[in-house]
LUMLUM-367054 format. One record per residue (C-alpha): x, z negated, y; residue in three letters. Coordinates in nm, 2 decimals. Example, Ala and Ser with C-alpha at 12.3 -4.5 7.8 and 13.67 -1.06 7.14 Angstrom:
2
<pt X="1.23" Z="-0.78" Y="-0.45" residu="ALA"/>
<pt X="1.37" Z="-0.71" Y="-0.11" residu="SER"/>
END
This chain:
129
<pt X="5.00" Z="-6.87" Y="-2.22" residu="UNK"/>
<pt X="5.12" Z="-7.19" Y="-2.37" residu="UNK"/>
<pt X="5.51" Z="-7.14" Y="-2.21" residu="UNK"/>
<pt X="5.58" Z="-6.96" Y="-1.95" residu="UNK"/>
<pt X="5.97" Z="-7.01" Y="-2.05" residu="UNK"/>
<pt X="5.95" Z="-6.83" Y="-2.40" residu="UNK"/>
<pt X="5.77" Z="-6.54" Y="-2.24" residu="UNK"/>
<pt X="6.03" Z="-6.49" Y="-1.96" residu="UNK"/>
<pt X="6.28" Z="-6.48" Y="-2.23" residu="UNK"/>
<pt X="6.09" Z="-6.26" Y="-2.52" residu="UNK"/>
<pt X="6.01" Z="-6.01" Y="-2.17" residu="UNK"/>
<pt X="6.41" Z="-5.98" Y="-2.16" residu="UNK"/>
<pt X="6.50" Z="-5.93" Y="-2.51" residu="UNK"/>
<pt X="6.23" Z="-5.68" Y="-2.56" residu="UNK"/>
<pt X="6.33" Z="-5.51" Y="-2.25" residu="UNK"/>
<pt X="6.67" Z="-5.49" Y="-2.33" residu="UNK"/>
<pt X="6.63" Z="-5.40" Y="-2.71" residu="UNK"/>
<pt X="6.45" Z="-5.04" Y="-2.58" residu="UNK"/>
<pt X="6.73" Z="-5.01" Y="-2.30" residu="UNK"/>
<pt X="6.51" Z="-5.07" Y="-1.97" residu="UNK"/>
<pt X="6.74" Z="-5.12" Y="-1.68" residu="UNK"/>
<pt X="6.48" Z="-5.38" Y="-1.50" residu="UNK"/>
<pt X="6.21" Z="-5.62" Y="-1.65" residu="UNK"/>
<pt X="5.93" Z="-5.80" Y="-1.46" residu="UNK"/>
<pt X="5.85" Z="-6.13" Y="-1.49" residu="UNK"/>
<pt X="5.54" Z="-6.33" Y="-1.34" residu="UNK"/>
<pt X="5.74" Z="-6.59" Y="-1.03" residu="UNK"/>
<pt X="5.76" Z="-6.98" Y="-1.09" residu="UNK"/>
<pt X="6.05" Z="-7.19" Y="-0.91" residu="UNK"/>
<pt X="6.21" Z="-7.23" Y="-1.26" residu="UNK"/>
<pt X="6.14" Z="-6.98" Y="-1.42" residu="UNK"/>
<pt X="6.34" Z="-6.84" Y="-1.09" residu="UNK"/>
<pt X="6.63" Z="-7.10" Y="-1.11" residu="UNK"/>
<pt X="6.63" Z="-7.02" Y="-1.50" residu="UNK"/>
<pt X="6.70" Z="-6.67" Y="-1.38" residu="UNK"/>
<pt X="6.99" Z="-6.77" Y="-1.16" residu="UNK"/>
<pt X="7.17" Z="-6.97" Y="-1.41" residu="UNK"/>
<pt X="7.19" Z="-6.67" Y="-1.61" residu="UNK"/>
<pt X="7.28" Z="-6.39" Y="-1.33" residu="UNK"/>
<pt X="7.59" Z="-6.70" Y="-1.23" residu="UNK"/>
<pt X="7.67" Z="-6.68" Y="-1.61" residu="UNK"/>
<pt X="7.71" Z="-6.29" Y="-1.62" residu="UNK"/>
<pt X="7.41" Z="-6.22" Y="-1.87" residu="UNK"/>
<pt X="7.15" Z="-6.03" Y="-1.59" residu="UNK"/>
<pt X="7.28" Z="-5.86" Y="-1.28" residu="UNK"/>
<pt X="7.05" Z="-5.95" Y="-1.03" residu="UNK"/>
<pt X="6.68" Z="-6.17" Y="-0.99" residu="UNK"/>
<pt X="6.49" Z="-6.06" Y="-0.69" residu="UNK"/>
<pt X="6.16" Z="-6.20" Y="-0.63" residu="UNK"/>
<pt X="5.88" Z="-5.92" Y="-0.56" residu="UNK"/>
<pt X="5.51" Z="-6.00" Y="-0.39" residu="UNK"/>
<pt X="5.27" Z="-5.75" Y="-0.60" residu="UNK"/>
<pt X="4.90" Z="-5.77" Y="-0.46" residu="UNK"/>
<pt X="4.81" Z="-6.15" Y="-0.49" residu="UNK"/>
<pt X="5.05" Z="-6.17" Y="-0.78" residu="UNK"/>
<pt X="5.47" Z="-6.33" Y="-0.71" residu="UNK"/>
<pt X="5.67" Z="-6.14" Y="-0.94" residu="UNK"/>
<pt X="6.06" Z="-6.16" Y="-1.00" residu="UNK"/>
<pt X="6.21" Z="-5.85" Y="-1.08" residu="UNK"/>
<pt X="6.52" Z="-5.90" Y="-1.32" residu="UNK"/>
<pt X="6.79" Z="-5.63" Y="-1.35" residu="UNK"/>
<pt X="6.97" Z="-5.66" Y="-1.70" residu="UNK"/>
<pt X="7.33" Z="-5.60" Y="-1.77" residu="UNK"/>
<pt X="7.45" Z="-5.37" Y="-1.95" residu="UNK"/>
<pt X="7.86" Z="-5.25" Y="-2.06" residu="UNK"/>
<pt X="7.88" Z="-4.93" Y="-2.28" residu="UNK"/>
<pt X="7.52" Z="-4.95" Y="-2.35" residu="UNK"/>
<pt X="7.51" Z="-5.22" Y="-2.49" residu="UNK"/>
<pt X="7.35" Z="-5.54" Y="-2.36" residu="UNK"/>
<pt X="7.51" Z="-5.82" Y="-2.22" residu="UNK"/>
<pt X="7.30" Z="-6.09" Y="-2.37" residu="UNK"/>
<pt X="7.32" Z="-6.04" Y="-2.74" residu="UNK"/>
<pt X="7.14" Z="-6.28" Y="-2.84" residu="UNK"/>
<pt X="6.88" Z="-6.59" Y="-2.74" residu="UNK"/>
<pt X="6.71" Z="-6.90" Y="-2.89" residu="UNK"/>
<pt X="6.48" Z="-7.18" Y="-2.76" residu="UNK"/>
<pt X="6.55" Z="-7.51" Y="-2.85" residu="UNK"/>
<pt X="6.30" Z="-7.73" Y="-2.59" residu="UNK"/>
<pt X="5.95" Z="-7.66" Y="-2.72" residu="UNK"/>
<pt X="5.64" Z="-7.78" Y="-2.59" residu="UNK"/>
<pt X="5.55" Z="-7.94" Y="-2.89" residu="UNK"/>
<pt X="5.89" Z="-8.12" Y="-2.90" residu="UNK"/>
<pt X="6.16" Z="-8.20" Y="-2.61" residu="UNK"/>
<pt X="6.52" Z="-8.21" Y="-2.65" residu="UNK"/>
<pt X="6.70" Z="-8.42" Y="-2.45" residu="UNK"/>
<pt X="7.10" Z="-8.47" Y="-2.48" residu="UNK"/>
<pt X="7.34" Z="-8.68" Y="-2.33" residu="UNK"/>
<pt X="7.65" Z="-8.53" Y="-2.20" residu="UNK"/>
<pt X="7.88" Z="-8.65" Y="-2.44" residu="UNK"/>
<pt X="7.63" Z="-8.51" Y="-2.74" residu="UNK"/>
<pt X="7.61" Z="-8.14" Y="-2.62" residu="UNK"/>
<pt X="7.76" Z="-7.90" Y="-2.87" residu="UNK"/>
<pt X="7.91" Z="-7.56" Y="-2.78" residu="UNK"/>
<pt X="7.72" Z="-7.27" Y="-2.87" residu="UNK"/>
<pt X="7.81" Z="-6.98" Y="-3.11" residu="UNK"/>
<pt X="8.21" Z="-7.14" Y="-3.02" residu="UNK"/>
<pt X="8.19" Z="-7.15" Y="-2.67" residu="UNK"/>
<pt X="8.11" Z="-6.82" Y="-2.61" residu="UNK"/>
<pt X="7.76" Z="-6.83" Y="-2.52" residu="UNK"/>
<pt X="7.58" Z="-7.10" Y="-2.29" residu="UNK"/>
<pt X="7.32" Z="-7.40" Y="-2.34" residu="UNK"/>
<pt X="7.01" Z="-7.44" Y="-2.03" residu="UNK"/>
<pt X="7.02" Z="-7.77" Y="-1.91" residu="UNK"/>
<pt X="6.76" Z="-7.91" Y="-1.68" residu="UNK"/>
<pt X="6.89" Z="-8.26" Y="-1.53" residu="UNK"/>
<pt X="6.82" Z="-8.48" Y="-1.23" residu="UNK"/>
<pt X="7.09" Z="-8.25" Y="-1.04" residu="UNK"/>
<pt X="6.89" Z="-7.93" Y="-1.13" residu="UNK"/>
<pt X="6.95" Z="-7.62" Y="-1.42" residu="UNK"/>
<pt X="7.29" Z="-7.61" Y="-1.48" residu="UNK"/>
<pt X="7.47" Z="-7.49" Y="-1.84" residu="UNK"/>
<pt X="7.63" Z="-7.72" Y="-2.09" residu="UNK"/>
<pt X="7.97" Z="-7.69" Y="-1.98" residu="UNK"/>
<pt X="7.85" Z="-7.80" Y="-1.58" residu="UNK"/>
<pt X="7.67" Z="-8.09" Y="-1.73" residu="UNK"/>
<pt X="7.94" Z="-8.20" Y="-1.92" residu="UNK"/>
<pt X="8.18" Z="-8.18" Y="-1.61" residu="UNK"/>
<pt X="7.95" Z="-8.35" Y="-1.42" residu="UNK"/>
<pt X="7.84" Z="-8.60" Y="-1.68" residu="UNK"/>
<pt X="7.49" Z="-8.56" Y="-1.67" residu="UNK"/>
<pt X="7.24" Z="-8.51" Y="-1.94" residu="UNK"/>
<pt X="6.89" Z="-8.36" Y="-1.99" residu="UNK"/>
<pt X="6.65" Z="-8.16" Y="-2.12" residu="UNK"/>
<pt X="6.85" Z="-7.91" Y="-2.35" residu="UNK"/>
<pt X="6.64" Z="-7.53" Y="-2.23" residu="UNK"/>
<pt X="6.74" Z="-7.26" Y="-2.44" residu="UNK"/>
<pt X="7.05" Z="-7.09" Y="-2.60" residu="UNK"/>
<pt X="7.19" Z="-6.78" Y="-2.49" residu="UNK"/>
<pt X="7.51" Z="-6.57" Y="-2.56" residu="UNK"/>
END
């Protein structure tokens, strides 16, 4: 698997899109804090990290309101093929301000709006909203 990253969030969307209440995700420390960042924002309800055999797993529990997802929708913009990095006077708001950008900076993952209260930059994750 080339990044872990994209497959954490492809494992979400496809779990949500067939209405599964809990999706399972192989464990990494950032793929964990990733997972935090998102249940502080509203868009999972909880991340709980599960020991399967010799395998970490984190279990994630998505949101859901009417039956319908919380997370409506999700795009990567850091690749591994190319980085994108943003200082925090250069970060745009996503779809209006209603959805969140990932930011990974010197102070940890934190979304756009934190970074730009904190006025730090970095390495510009994904999109989510």
């Amino acid at each position: 698997m080339t990044d872990p990253i994209t497959d954490m969030l492809n494992r979400i969307r496809n779990a949500q899109a067939v209405d599964h209440s809990t999706v399972e995700v192989p464990f990494s420390k950032f793929k964990y804090e990733l997972a935090k960042v998102l249940e502080k924002n509203g868009f999972i309800t909880k991340v709980d990290k599960k020991s399967k055999r010799s395998k970490d797993m984190m279990e994630i529990i998505l949101k859901y309101k009417d039956k319908i997802g919380a997370i409506s929708g999700m795009r990567k913009v850091s690749k591994p093929g190319q980085r994108i990095y943003s200082d925090h006077l250069k970060l745009k708001r996503v779809k209006s301000g209603y959805g969140v950008s990932v930011i990974s900076t010197s102070k940890g993952l934190m979304t756009d709006r934190e970074a730009k209260r904190t006025k730090t930059g970095g390495e510009v994750i994904f999109e989510i909203w």
